[in-house]
C-alpha positions as CSV (number, residue, x, y, z in Angstrom):
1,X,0.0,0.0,0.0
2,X,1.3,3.3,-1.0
3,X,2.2,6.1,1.2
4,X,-0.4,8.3,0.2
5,X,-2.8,6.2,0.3
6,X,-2.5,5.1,4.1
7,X,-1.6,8.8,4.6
8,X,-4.8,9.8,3.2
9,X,-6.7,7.2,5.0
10,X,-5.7,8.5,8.0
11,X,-6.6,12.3,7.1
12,X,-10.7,10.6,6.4
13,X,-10.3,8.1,9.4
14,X,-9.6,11.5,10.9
15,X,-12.2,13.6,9.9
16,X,-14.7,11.2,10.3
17,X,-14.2,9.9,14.0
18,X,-13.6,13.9,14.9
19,X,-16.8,15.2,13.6
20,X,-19.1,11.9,15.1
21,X,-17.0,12.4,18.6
22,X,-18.0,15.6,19.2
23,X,-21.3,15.3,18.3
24,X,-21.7,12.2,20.3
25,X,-19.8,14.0,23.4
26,X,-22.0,17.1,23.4
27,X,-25.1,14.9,22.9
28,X,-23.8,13.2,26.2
29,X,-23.5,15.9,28.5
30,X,-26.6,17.2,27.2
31,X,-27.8,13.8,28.4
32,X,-26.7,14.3,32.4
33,X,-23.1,12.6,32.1
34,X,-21.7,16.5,32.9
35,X,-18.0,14.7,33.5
36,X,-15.7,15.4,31.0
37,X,-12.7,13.9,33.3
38,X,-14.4,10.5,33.7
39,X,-15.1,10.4,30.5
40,X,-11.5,11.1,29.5
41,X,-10.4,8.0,32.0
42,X,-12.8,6.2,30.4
43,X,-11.5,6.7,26.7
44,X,-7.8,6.1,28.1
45,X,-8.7,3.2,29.7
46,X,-10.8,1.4,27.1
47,X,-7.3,2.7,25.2
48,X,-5.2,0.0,26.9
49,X,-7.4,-2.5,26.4
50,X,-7.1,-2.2,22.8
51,X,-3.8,-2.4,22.4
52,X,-3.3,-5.3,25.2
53,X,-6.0,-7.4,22.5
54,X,-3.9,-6.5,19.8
55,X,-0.5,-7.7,21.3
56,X,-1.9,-10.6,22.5
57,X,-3.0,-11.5,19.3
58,X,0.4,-10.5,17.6
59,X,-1.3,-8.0,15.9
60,X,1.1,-4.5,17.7
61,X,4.1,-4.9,19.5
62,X,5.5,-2.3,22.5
63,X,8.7,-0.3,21.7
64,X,12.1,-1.6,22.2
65,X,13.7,0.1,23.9
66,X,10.6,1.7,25.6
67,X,10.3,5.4,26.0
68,X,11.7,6.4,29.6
69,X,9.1,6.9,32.2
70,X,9.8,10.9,32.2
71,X,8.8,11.2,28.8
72,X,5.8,9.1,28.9
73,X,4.5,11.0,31.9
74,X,5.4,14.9,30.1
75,X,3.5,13.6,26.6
76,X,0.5,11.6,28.5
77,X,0.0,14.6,30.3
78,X,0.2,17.0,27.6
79,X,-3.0,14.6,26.1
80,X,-5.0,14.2,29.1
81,X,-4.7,17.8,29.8
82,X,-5.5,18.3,26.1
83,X,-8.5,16.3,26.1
84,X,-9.7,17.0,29.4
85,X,-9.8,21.0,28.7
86,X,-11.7,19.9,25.5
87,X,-14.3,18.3,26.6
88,X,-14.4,20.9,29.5
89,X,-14.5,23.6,27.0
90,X,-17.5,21.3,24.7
91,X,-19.1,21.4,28.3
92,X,-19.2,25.2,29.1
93,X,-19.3,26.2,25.4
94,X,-21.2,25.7,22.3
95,X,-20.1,23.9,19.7
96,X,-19.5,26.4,17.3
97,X,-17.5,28.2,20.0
98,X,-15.7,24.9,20.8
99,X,-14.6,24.1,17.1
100,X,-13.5,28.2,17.0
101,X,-11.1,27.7,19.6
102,X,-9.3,24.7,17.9
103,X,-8.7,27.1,14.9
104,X,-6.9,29.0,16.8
105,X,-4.4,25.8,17.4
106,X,-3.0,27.6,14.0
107,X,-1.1,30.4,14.9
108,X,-0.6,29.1,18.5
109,X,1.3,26.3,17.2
110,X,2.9,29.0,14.9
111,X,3.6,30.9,18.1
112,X,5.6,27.5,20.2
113,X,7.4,26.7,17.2
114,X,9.1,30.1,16.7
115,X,9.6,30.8,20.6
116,X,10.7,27.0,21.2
117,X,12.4,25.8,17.9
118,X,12.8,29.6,16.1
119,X,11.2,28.6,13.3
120,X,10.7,31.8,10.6
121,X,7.0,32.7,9.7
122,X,6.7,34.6,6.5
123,X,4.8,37.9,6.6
124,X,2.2,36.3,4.1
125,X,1.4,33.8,6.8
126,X,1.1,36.4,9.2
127,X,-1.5,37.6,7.0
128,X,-3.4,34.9,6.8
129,X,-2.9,34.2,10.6
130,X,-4.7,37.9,10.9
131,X,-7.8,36.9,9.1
132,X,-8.7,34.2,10.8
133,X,-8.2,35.9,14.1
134,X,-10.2,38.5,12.9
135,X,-12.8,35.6,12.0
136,X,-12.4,34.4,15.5
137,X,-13.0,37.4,17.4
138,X,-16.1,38.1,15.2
139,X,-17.8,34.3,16.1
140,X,-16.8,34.8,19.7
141,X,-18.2,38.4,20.6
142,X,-21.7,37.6,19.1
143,X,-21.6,34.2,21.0
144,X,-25.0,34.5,23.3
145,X,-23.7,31.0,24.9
146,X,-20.1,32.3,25.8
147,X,-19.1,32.8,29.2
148,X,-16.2,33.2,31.5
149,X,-15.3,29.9,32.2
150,X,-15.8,28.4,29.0
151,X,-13.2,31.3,27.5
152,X,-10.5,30.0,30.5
153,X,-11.4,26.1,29.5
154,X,-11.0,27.0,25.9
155,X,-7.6,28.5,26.1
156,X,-6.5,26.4,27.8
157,X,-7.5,23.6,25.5
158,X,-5.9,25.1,22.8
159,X,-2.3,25.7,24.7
160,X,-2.2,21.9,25.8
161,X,-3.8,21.0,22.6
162,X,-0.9,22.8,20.2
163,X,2.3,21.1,22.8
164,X,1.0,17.7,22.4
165,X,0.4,17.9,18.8
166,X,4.1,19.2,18.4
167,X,5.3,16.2,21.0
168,X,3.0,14.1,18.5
169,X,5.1,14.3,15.7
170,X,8.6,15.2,17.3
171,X,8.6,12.1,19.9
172,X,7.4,9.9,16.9
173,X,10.8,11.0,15.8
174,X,13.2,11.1,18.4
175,X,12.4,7.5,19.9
176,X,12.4,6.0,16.4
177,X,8.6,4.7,17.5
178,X,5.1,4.5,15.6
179,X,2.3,6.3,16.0
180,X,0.4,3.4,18.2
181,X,3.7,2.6,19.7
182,X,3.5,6.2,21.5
183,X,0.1,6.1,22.0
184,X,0.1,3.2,24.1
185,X,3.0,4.2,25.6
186,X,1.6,7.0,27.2
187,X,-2.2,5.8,27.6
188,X,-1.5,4.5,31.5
189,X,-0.1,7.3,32.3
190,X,-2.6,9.7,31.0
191,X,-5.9,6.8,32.9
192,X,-3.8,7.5,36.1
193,X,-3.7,11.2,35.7
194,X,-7.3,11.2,34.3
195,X,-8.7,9.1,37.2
196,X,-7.3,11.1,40.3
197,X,-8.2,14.5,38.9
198,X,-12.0,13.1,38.2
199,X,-11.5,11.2,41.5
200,X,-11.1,14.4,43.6
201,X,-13.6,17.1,41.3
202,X,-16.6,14.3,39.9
203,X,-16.7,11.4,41.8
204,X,-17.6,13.0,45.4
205,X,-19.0,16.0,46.6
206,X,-17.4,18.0,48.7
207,X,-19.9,20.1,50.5
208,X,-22.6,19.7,52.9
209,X,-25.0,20.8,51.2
210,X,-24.1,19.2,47.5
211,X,-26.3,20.5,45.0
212,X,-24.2,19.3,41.6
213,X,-24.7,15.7,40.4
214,X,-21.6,13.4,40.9
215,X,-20.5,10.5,38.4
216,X,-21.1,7.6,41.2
217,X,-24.5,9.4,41.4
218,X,-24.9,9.3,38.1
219,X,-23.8,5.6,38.1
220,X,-26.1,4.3,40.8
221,X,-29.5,6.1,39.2
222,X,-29.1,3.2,36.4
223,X,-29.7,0.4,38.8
224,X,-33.6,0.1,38.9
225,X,-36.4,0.4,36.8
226,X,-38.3,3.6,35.5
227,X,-37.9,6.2,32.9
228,X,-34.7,7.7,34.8
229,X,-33.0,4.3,34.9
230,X,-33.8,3.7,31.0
231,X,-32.2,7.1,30.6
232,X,-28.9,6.7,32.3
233,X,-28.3,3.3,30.3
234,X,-29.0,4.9,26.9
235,X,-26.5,7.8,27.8
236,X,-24.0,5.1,28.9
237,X,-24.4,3.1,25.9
238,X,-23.2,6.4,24.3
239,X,-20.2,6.8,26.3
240,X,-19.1,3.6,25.4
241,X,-19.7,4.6,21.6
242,X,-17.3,7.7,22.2
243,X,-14.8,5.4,23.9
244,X,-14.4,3.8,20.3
245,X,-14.8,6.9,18.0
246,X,-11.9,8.5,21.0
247,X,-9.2,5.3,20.2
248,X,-9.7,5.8,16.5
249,X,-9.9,10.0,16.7
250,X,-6.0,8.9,18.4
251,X,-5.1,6.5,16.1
252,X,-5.7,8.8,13.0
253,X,-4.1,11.6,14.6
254,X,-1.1,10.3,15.6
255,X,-0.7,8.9,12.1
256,X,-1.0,11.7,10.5
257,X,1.3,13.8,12.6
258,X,3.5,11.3,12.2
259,X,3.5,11.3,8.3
260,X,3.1,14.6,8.0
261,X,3.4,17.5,10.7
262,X,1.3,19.3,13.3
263,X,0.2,22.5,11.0
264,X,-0.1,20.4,8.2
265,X,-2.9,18.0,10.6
266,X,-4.6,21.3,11.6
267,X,-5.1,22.4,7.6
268,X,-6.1,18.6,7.2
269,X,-9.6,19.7,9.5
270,X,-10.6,22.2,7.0
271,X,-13.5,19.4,6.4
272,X,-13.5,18.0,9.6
273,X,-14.4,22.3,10.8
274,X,-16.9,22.6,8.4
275,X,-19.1,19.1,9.5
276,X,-18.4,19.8,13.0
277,X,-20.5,23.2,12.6
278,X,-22.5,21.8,10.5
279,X,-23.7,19.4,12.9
280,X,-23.3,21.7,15.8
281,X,-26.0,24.3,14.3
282,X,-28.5,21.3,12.6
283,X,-28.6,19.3,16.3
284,X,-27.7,21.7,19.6
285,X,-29.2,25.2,18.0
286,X,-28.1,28.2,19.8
287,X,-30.6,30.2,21.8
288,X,-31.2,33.6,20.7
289,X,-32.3,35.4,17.7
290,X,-31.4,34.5,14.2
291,X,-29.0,37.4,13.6
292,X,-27.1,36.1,16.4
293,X,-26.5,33.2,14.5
294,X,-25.9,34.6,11.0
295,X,-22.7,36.6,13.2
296,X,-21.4,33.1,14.1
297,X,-21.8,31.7,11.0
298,X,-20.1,35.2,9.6
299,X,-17.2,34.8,12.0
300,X,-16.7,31.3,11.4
301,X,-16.7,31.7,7.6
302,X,-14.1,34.9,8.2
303,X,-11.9,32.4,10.4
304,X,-12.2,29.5,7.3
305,X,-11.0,31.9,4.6
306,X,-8.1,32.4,6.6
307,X,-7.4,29.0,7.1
308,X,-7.9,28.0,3.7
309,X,-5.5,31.2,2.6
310,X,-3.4,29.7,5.4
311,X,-2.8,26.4,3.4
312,X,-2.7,27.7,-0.2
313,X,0.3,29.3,1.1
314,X,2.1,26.6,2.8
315,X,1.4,24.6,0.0
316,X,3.0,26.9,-2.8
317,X,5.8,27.7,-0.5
318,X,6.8,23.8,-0.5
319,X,6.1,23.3,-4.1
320,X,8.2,26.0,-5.0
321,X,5.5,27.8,-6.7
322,X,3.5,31.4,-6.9
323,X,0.7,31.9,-4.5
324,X,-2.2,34.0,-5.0
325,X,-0.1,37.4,-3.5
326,X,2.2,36.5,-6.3
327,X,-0.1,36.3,-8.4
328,X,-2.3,39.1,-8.2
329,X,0.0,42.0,-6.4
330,X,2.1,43.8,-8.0
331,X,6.3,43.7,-7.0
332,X,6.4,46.7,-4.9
333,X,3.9,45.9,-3.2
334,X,5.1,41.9,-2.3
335,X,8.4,43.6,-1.6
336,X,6.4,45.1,1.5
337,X,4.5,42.6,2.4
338,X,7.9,40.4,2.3
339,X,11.3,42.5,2.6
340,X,12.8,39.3,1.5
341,X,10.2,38.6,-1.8
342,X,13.1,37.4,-4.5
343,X,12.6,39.9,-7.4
344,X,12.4,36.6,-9.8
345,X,9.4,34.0,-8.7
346,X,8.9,31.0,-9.3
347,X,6.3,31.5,-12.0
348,X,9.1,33.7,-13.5
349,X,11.6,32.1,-13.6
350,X,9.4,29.1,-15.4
351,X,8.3,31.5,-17.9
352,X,12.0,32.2,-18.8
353,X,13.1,29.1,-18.8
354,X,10.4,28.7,-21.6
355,X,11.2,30.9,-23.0
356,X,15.2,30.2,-22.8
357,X,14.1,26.4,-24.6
358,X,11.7,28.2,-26.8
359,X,15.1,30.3,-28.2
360,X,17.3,27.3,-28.5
């Protein structure tokens, strides 16, 4: 099987299990399963048993030498911190909201790059960067549903989220190990950091007077009979459906990083952005008027356009060839967008070579 075809199976594999798992989430905390934590554990455990199936059966093999216990511990908790704020920020936030915040993974992934590895980002990206920013701060001010605490969830979702997809591809790397070999490497890790933080902020309550709902609450109203027991087994029948679409969301992701690169996997969700709001809108509609929503959609569609511009010009600038700035503005005016711009392009240089075979 050819590179790009396993490469490209893992961009739909991605798409796919992303758009169904945050559907399926939000449709279970709607439900009354309001613990993003526990379900995290859940998802990481249900991980592990995966992959001990598969080595039994000879199927997946651990890493030799295996990664060193530090390392495992730093990238699992770069996930479970990633996943944890997500689903806190799909809790306190609507989905449209929720899938603008991992735009933003974009530039903040931009950001770590240059301050951690001074990487060089061209003033044309900037540019694009800028538009969907602006996008960004259009959906999020006419948000009726955004508040506080989803904002603080959010970015921190989106910090955790861009370090891990960076350790995604670099580890992959630097150990010399697959994508499931790192995934399982760090899945115990990352159910033992999942299960104390739910332990001490789901589980229990900590008050006298406990008014929230706890997950062994939630648990024990499934034992019985009645219209509330029926309930709570339907909702967990759909945590146990996000446990699988959350092991193959990993699995394609860490593929594709690994083939490819973190900015490269965020331009990959172009698709994966558009279904997700898609969704969003067609099954949890915002409250409020209609105008309200045609701002979203507005800000959203502003924040695409950037994206899109976003990959055009990554993909010209490794192809060697003109972009739509090169294309449609004139040389003094590249030369200050980009002190740097060469006063030949690409698409010149073709046209004289042409030219140059045309003479001879």
């Amino acid at each position: 099987m050819s590179d790009t075809l396993i490469t490209t199976g893992y961009a739909v594999g991605n798409i796919a299990s992303s758009v169904a798992i945050v559907l399926v989430n939000k449709q279970v905390f709607k439900g009354g399963f309001v613990f993003p934590m526990t379900l995290s554990a859940f998802h990481f455990v249900f991980t592990i048993a995966f992959y001990e199936i598969l080595r039994h059966a000879g199927a997946f093999s651990r890493p030799s030498p295996d990664l060193p216990q530090r390392e495992k511990f730093k990238i699992g908790l770069a996930g479970f911190a990633s996943i944890g704020f997500m689903n806190l920020s799909l809790t306190y936030n609507s989905v449209g909201f929720y899938q603008i915040t991992k735009l933003v993974l974009v530039p903040v992934t931009l950001i770590i790059n240059a301050l951690a590895y001074n990487t060089y980002t061209s003033t044309k990206i900037k540019l694009a960067l800028l538009v969907l920013l602006a996008g960004v701060g259009v959906a999020t001010v006419t948000d009726v549903q955004l508040r506080p605490l989803g904002l603080f969830f959010g970015s921190l979702a989106v910090l955790s989220t861009a370090v891990f997809q960076i350790w995604q591809g670099t580890k992959q790397k630097e150990f010399d190990v697959s994508a499931m070999q790192l995934q399982s490497s760090i899945a115990l890790w990352q159910s033992v950091q999942s299960f104390t933080v739910a332990a001490l902020v789901e589980f229990t309550c900590w008050s006298d007077t406990c008014t929230s709902p706890t997950a062994i609450g939630f648990f024990q109203s499934a034992v019985g009979s009645g219209a509330a027991a029926a309930h709570t087994v339907h909702v967990m029948k759909l945590v146990l459906v996000t446990c699988f679409l959350a092991l193959m969301v990993n699995f394609c992701s860490f593929g594709l990083i690994g083939r490819t690169g973190p900015i490269t996997f965020q331009v990959v969700g172009h698709a994966k952005t558009c279904l997700v709001l898609v969704g969003g809108y067609l099954f949890f509609p915002m409250p409020g008027t209609t105008q309200q929503l045609y701002h979203n959609i507005m800000g959203v569609s502003i924040a695409m356009i950037g994206v899109v511009l976003y990959g055009h010009i990554k993909h010209a600038s490794g192809q060697n060839e003109s972009d739509c700035f090169d294309c449609l503005c004139p040389g003094v005016v590249l030369s200050v967008i980009e002190p740097n711009y060469a006063k030949i392009n690409p698409s010149e240089i073709e046209r004289l070579k042409t030219s140059a075979n045309a003479g001879s």
